[in-house]
N, C-alpha and C positions, 0 to 999 in steps of 0.2 A: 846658899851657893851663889857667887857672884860669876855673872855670865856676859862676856865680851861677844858684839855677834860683827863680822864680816859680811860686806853686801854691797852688788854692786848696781843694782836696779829699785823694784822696784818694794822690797822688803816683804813679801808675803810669808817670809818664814821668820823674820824680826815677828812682825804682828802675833802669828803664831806663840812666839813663844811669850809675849806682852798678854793675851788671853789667857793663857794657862796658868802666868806667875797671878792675875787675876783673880783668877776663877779657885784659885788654890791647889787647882790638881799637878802644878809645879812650883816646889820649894824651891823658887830663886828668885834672884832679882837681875835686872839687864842694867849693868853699870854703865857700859861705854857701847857705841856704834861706831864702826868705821867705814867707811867706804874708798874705793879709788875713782868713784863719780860722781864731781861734786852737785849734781842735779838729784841725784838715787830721791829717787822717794823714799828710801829704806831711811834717811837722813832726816825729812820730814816729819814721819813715824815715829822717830825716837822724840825729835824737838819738842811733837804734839806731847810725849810723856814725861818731859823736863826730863830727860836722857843726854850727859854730854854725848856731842859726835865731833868726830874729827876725820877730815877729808885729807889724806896721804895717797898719794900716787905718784905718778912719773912726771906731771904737772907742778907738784911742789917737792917733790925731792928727783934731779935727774938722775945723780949716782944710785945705780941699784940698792948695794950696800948701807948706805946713807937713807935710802925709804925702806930696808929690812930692818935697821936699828931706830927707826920713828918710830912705826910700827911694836917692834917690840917694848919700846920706853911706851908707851901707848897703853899698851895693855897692862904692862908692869906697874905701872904709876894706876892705872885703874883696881887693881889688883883683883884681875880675873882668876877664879881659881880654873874657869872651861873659857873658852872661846869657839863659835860655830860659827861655820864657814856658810851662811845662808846664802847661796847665788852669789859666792864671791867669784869673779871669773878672772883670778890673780893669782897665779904661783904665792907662796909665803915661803920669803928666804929663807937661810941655816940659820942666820942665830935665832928668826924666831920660833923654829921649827925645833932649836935644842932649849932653847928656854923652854918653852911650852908642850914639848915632849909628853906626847900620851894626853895632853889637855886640848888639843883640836881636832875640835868633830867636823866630817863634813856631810852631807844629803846627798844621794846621786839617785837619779829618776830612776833605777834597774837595778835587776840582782847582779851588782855584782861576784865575779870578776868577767860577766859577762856584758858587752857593751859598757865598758868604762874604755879610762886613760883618755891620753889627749884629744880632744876635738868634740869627745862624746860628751855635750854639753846641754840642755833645755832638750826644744822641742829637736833637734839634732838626734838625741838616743832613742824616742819615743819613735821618729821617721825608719830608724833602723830597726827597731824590734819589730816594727809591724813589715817593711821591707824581708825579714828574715821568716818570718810566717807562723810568729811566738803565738801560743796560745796561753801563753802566761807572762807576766813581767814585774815589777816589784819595787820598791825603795833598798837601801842600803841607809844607815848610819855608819861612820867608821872614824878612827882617827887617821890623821893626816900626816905622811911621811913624806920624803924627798920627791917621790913624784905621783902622777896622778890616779888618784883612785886604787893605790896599791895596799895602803894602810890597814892596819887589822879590823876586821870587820867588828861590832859589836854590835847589829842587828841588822834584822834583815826582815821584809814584811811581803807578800808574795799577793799581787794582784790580777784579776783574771783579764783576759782582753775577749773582750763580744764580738762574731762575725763583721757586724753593721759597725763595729769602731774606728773611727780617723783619726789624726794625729793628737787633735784637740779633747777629742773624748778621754782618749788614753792619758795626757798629760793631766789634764782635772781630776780622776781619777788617783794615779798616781800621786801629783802633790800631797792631796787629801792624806791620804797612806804615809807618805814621807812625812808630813807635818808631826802625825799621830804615832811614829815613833819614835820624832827625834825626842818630843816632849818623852815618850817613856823611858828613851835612852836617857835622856840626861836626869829624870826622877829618879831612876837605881842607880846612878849616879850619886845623885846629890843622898840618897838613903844608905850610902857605902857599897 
């Protein structure tokens, strides 16, 4: 399985899945890296693994349109069969959302549909579940539809929260989780 991964920081779930195609317990290989920051560390990460990347944003294409069809020639010409949205913090326009249909996963720190969609982002969702007085909270895998965090769900992994936990605990925790399903989402994936 050839795997395109989106990201716009600092690649912790890029790395992630560079272990697993590793270590074997993920049949794939990471073709292409994209980012819309051309700093990302996530950028760094792929380079270290002789990984093409290509930095597309609003920087090098101003027309929306015009960076939705980079974007998608991007992946096309990589020929991803999945692409993962690891810490992408970028809408992904129509065409590439209808090319790639059903082929983009994204991580969200929570069970959704609960604490998603817009703004519910990083330590952002983790602030709000513990604000709301959750005694439990979770990763989501899903693919990626018109908007955020609506997409059908395809796993979902349910993590505890401890009295003494803050925002930082919860979010370590959490990744951890989120990491250890995308790898299994995309391995029953890649095994049909």
């Amino acid at each position: 399985m050839r795997i395109a991964v989106l990201a716009s920081h600092g690649g912790t779930t890029l790395q992630a899945v560079l272990d697993a195609c590793a270590a074997k317990t993920l049949n794939a290989t990471v073709v292409l890296v994209i980012s819309n920051n051309s700093n990302a560390g996530a950028l760094a990460r792929a380079r270290a693994h002789d990984i093409p990347t290509r930095h597309l944003s609003s920087a090098t294409h101003t027309d929306a349109e015009e960076l939705d069809q980079a974007v998608c020639a991007a992946l096309t010409e990589a020929k991803a069969d999945y692409v993962v949205l690891g810490g992408y913090m970028k809408k992904l326009g129509p065409q590439t959302l209808k090319v790639f249909r059903n082929r983009i996963l994204n991580t969200h720190p929570a069970l959704l549909p609960k604490f998603g969609g817009h703004g519910f982002y990083g330590r952002r969702v983790h602030a709000a579940v513990l604000d709301a007085g959750e005694r439990v909270t979770g990763a989501t895998v899903h693919f990626v539809d018109g908007e955020y965090d609506t997409g059908p769900i395809l796993g979902q992994v349910r993590v505890p929260i401890h009295a003494t936990d803050d925002v930082a605990a919860v979010e370590d925790r959490v990744k951890r989780a989120e990491q250890r399903l995308l790898i299994a989402t995309l391995q029953a994936l890649s095994s049909g």
